[in-house]
C-alpha positions in Angstrom: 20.2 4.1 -26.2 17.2 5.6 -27.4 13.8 6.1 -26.3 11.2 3.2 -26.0 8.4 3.1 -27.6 5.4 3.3 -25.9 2.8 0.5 -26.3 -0.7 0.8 -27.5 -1.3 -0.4 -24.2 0.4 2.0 -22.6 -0.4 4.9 -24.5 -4.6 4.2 -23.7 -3.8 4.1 -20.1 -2.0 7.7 -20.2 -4.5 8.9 -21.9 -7.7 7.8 -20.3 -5.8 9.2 -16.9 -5.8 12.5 -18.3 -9.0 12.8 -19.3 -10.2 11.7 -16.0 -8.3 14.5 -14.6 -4.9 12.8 -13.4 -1.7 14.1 -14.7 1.7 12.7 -13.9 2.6 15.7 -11.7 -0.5 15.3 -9.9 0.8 12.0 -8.9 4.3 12.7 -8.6 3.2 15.3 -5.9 1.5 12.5 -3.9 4.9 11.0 -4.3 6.6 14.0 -2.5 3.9 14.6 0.2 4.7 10.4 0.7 8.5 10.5 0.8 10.0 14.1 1.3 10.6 13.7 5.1 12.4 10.6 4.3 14.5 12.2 1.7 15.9 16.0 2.4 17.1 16.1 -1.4 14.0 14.8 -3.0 13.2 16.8 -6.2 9.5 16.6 -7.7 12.0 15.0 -11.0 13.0 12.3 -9.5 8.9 11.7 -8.1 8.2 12.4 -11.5 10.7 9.8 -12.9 9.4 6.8 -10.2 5.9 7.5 -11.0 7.0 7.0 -15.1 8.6 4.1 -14.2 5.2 2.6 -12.7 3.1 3.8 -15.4 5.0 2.0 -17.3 4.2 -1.5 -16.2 2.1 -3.5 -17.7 0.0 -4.7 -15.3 -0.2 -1.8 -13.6 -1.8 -0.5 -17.5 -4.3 -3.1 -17.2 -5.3 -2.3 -13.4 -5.7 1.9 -15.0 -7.5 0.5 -17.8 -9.8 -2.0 -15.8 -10.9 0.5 -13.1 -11.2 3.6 -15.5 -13.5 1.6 -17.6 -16.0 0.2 -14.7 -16.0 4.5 -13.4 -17.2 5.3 -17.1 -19.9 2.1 -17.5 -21.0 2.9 -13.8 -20.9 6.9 -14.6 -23.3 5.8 -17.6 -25.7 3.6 -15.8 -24.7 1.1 -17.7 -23.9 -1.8 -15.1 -26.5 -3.9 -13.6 -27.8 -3.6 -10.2 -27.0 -4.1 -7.4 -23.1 -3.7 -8.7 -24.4 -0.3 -10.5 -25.6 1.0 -6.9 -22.5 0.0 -5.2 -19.7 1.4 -7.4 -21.7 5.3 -8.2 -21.8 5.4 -4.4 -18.4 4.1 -3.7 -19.6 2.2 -0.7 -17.1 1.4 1.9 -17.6 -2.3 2.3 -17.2 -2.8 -1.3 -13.3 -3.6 -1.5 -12.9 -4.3 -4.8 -11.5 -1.1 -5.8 -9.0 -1.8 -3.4 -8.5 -4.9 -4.6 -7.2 -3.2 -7.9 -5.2 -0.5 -6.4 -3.0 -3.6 -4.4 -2.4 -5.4 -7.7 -0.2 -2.3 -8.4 1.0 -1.3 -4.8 2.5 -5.2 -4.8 4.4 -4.4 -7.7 7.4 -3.4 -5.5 7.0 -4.9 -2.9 5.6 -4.8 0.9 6.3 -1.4 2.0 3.8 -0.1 -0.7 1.2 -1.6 1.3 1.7 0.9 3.8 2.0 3.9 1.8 -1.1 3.3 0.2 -3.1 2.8 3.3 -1.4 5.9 4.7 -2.2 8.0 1.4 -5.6 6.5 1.0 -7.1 7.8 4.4 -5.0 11.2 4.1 -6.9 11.6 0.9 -4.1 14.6 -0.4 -3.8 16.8 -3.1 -5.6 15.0 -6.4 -7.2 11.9 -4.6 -9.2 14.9 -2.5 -10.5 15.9 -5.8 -11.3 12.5 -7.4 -13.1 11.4 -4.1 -15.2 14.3 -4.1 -18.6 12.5 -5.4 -19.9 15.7 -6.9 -17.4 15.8 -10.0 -18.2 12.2 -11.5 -17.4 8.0 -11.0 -13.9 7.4 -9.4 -14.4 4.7 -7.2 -11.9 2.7 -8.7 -9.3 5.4 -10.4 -9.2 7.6 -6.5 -7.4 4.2 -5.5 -5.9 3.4 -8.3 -3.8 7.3 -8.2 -3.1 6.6 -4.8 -1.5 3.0 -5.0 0.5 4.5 -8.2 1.9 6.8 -5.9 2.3 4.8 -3.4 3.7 2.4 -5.5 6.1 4.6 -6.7 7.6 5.8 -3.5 8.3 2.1 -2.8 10.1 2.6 -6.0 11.8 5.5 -4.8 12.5 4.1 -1.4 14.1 0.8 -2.8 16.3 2.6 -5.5 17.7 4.8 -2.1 18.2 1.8 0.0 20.4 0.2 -3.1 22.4 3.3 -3.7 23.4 2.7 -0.3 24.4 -0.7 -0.3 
């Protein structure tokens, strides 16, 4: 079989995570820090792999594509107030970005939920960086890493569980 093509779709996603700062590895090792106690064999690869396979949903595009592009308009100063105010401060009680980051995280299924909460309060490796307010907007794409990750451990964890069966 060969390759499939990448949609346009799919391609402005990859590419608007990168120049944001997010590479696959940098997710894929959110992926290992999630499930390498659970897994003594784990290789970063097969993170790698789980985290491809998520990228390449398309509503999980749309979520990257959504949140990356409100980061951008609110990095800008180009939303109104008070929504401008709220998303360049990332305020706490604002949820929506969360919001965003479930729509992925239920892509496979409940267990997700909990690595995402677990991953978004550890705040490791690249969501450390994007969080840190100093080095532009990521109010939506800090949470929007962290439920791809998280998202794809549930991957990862459900592929296991099947191999077993």
């Amino acid at each position: 079989m060969g390759e499939k093509k990448m949609s346009k779709l799919e391609e402005k996603a990859r590419t608007w995570l990168t120049e944001r700062g997010v590479t696959v590895d940098d997710m894929a090792d959110l992926v290992y820090y999630l499930q390498s106690k659970y897994h003594d064999d784990l290789s970063l690869d097969e993170c790698i792999y789980n985290v491809e396979r998520v990228i390449s949903k398309r509503e999980v595009q749309n979520a990257i594509l959504t949140g990356i592009q409100l980061d951008i308009l609110a990095e800008k100063g180009m939303l109104e107030s008070p929504l401008q105010d709220t998303i360049e401060a990332d305020e706490g009680l604002y949820g929506v970005d969360e919001i965003i980051a479930l729509s992925i995280v239920n892509v496979y299924g409940s267990i997700g939920f909990t690595n995402y909460g677990f991953i978004d309060k550890q705040k490791p490796g690249i969501l450390g960086k994007l969080n840190d307010k100093s080095n532009g907007c990521h109010t939506f794409l800090d949470d929007i890493v962290g439920a791809i990750a998280a998202a794809a451990s549930s991957r990862l964890a459900h592929s296991e569980e099947n191999e077993e069966v």
